[in-house]
N, C-alpha and C positions, 0 to 999 in steps of 0.2 A: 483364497480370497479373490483370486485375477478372474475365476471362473462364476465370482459370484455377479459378476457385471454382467454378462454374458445371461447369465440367470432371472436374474433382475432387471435388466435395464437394454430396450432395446437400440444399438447407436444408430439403428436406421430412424429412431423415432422415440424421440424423449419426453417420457409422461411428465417430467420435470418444469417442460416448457410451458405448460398448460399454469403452472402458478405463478407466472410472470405476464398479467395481464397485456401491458404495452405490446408483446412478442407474437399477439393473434388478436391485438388491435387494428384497425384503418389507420393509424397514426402516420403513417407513410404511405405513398399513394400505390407503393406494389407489394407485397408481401415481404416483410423485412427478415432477413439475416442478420444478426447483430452480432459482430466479430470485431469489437470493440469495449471487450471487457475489462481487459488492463487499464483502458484509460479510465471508466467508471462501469459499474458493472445496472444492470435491470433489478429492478425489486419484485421481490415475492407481493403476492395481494395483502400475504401475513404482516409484511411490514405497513403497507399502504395501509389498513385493518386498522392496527394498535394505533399511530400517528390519529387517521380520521378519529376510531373514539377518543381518544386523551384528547384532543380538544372539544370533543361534543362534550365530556361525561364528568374529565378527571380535569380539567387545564386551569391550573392558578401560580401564580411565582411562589418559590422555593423557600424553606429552611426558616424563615421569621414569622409565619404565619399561624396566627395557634389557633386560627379556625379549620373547620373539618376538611373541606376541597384542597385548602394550602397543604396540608401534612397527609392527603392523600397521593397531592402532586409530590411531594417531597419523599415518601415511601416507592415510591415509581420511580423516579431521577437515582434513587439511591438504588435502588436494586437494579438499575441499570448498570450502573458500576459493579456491583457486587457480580452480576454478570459478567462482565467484560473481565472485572478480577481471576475467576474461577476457570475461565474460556482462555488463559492466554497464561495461569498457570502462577499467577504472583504469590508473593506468602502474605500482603496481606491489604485489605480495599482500597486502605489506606493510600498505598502505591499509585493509583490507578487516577489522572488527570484528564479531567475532558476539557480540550482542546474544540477551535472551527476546526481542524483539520491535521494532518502528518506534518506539513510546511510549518502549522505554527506550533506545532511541537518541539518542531528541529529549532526554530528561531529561539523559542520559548528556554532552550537549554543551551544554545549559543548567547543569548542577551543575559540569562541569568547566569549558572553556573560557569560560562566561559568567561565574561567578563569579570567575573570575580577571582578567577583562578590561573587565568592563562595570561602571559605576559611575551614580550618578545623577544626572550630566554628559550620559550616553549614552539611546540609543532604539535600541529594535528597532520595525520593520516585523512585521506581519503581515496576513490579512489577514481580510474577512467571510468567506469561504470556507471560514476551514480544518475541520479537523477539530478537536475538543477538543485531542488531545493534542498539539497543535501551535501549541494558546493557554495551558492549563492551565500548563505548565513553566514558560513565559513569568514569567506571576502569580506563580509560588512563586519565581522568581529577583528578581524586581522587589521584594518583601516582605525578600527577604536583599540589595539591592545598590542600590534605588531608581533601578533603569535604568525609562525608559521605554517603554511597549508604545505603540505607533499602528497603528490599521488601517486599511488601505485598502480605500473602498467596492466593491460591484458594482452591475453594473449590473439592467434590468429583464429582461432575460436570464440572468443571475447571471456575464457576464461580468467578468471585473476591470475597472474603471475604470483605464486604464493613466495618465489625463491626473490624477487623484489622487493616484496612487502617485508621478509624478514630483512633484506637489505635497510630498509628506509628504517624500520622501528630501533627506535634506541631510548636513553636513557633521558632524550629531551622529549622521548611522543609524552603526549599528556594524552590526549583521547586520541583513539579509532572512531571513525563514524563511516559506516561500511553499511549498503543495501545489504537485505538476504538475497533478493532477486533482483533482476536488473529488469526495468521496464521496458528495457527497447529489444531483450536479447532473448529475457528467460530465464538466464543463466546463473545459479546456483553459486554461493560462495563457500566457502569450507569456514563456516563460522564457529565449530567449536574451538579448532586450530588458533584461529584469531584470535579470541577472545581467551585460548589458555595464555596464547605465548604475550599480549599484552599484558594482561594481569600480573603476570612473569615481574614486568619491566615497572609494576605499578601506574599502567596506561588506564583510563575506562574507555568503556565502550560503547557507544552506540549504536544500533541497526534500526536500520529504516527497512522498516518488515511489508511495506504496504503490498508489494505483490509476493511475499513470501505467503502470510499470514491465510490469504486467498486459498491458498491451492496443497498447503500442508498443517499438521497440526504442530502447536508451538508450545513449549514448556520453559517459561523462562528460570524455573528451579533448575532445571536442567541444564540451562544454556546459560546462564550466568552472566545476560547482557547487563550492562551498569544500566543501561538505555534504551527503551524499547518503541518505536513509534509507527502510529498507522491509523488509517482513514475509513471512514465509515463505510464509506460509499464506493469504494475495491470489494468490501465484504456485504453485498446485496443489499446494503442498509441506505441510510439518508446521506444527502450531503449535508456541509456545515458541522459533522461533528468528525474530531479525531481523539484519538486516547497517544498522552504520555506516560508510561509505563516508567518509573525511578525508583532503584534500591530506597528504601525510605530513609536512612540516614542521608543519603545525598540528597533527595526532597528537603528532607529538614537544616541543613545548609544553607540551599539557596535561598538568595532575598527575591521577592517576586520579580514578575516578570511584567504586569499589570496593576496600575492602582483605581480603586476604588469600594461600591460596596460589594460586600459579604465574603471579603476578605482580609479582613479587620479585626481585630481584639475591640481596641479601645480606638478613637481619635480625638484630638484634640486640635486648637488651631497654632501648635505648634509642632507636633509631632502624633505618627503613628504607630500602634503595635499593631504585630503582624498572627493571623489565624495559623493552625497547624497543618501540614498538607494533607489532604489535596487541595484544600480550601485554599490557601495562599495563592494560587495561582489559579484560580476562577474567578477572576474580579468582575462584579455587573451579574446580568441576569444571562444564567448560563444558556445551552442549545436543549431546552428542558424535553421537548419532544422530539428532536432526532435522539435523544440519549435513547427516548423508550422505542423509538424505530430500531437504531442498532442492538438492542437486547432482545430486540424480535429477530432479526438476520440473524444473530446469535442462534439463536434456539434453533431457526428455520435450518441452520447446516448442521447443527449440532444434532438434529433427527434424526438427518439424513447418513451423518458420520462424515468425518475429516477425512477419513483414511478411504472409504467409500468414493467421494467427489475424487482424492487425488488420484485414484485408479482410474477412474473415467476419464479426467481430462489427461492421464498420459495414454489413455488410447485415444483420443481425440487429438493426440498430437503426434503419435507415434502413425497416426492414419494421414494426418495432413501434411507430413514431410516425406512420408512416403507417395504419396499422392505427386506435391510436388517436384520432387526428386523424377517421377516417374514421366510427368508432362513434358519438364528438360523446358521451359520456354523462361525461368525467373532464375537469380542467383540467389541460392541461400546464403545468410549472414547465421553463422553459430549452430552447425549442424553434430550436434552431440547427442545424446539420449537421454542423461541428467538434468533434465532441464522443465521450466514450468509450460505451462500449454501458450506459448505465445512464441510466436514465429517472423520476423524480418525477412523480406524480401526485396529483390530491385530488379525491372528490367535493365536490359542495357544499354536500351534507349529511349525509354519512356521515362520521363518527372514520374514520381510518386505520386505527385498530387495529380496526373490526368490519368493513374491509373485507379487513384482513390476514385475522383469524378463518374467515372465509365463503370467502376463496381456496382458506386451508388443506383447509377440508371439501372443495375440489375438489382436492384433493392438490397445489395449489401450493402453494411457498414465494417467501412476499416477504417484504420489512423494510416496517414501520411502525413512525414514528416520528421524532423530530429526529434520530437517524442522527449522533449526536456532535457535531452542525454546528448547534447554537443559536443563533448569531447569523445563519447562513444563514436560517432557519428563522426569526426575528424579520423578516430585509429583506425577507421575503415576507409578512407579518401572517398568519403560521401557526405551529400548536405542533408540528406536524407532516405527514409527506406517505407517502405510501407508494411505493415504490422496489420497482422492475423493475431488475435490473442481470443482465447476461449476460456468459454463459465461452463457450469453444470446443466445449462440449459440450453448445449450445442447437442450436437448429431453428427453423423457422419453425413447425413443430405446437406447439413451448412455446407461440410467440406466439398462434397462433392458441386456445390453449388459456386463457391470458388473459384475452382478448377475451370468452370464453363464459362465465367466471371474475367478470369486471365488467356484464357483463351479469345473472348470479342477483343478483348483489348490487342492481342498478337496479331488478329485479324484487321485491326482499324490501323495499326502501326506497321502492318507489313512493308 
């Protein structure tokens, strides 16, 4: 397979770039490199495409409508889950909640199912790694329910400390809520491990898969998260849409998470009955047309192959830390090999943010900054790093382009 990239696919020059309009646009006044995927990723034309027609052709509100357009738009919104369902490995569509995004996913099962179940008897796990919005929730349920938050350290690699987290879990964790991948790092969790020896303790578990989801293929038959969350718009798709992924008897549990219409039984003006999931928690008129942009991203890597993309961007990154390893002028944060195509860097004496500035003037885009992961970003005694993170539609010229990118900068700061 390693041989068929090499075959296929040249890294000095990626035919892939060509279906990401914006990327051989004027959009930027020099010729952009966009090495800014982890934070959101470029769209295929494929998705732009589906989005433009469904409003020219198919576009009417959802599910009540028993004329032709209405229940054309409604066979589209659904088969977009039905997608997402099939893409991501659930047993059944049911499962499958469109969300605005990953953050109101995470809230969406902290406001509903945590407040109903967690008390301050109880602790959740998380851990240095995550993302904000995957501690934040946390805090505002702990303030309404005096559950406990504990986190588990990482390591000087930004690895998880696995012999920690067995420390911390015990018979008061109620949930894990653990990244696959760390946005600021890369860095890979050993989430079978997790999720067996929780399950052990009768824990559920959540994973916020948003930069997992990206860069490998996911089977939640497989993996047995209680909890599964992520963003449209990491996977080449829109913004505004995210999917909650829930065991369906724990969907069917929870009392929503939103009120209003078309997620309703019955109402009356003294009392409501509630729809079945996934409906209960789609209250109002849903994100009808990013649904049908992310079932187009779906398809667009789904062509392509999961396992295809995750060879290329680990030679896309197996190239770019050897590269910089080789330059010797930045420090790397998290130099392992298991890891997703996104890379932390810091001079020793440059801010991130005038090194971001100086990239830009060479028409690259990076992220500078704590990248939502402040306590990441404290177990390194840094306020911030600058982030290299790569999609399907890099090259080895991005990298090399970098490289010539942190050298003006070595040159203006000498």
């Amino acid at each position: 397979m390693a041989n068929e990239i090499s075959d296929q696919v040249n890294l000095r020059f990626n035919n892939w770039k060509s279906d990401f309009p914006l990327l051989s646009s004027n959009a930027t006044s020099k010729k952009l490199i966009y090495l800014d995927s982890a934070a959101s990723a470029q769209k295929p034309q494929i998705v732009i495409d589906s989005m433009k027609s469904f409003y020219e052709s198919e576009y009417a509100n959802i599910h009540r409508g028993v004329y032709e357009l209405s229940e054309k738009a409604t066979i589209a919104y659904e088969g977009a889950r039905k997608s997402v369902s099939e893409f991501i490995g659930a047993s059944k569509v049911e499962e499958i909640v469109f969300t605005k995004g990953a953050t109101e996913s995470i809230n969406l099962v902290a406001s509903s199912w945590g407040a109903q179940n967690l008390t301050s008897d109880d602790e959740i796990l998380i851990t240095t790694m995550e993302h904000h919005a995957n501690i934040v929730p946390w805090h505002l349920l702990h303030k309404r329910t005096g559950v406990k938050i504990k986190a588990v350290n990482i390591d000087e690699n930004g690895e998880l400390d696995i012999d920690h987290f067995h420390q911390l879990l015990t018979k008061k964790t109620k949930l894990v809520s653990i990244t696959q991948t760390s946005n600021a790092l890369g860095v890979n969790t050993p989430l079978s491990e997790i999720i067996d020896t929780a399950h052990s303790l009768n824990a559920l578990v959540l994973v916020d898969g948003c930069q997992g989801i990206v860069h490998k293929r996911v089977d939640l038959q497989q993996l047995d998260a209680d909890f599964y969350v992520f963003s449209g718009h990491k996977l080449y798709g829109p913004s505004g849409i995210g999917v909650l992924y829930g065991k369906y008897d724990i969907l069917e549990s929870m009392q929503p998470y939103q009120g209003g219409g078309d997620m309703i039984v019955t109402v009356t003006t003294n009392d409501s009955t509630y729809a079945k999931p996934p409906y209960r928690f789609e209250a109002g008129t849903p994100p009808i047309a990013s649904a049908v942009g992310l079932a187009q991203a779906i398809k667009y890597i789904s062509n392509i192959g999961m396992e295809f993309i995750a060879l290329h961007e680990h030679s896309l990154m197996k190239y770019a830390s050897k590269s910089l390893q080789d330059a010797n002028i930045v420090k790397l944060f998290s130099q392992i090999d298991d890891k997703a195509a996104i890379i932390s860097f810091n001079f020793d004496d440059v801010h991130p943010h005038d090194v971001g500035t100086i990239l830009d003037n060479e028409g690259i885009a990076v992220r500078a900054g704590h990248h939502c992961a402040q306590p990441t970003m404290s177990h390194f005694g840094v306020s911030g790093t600058v982030r290299a993170s790569f999609g399907l539609y890099n090259d080895f010229n991005d990298i090399d382009a970098l490289i010539s990118g942190l050298h003006k900068v070595k040159e203006i700061f000498k």
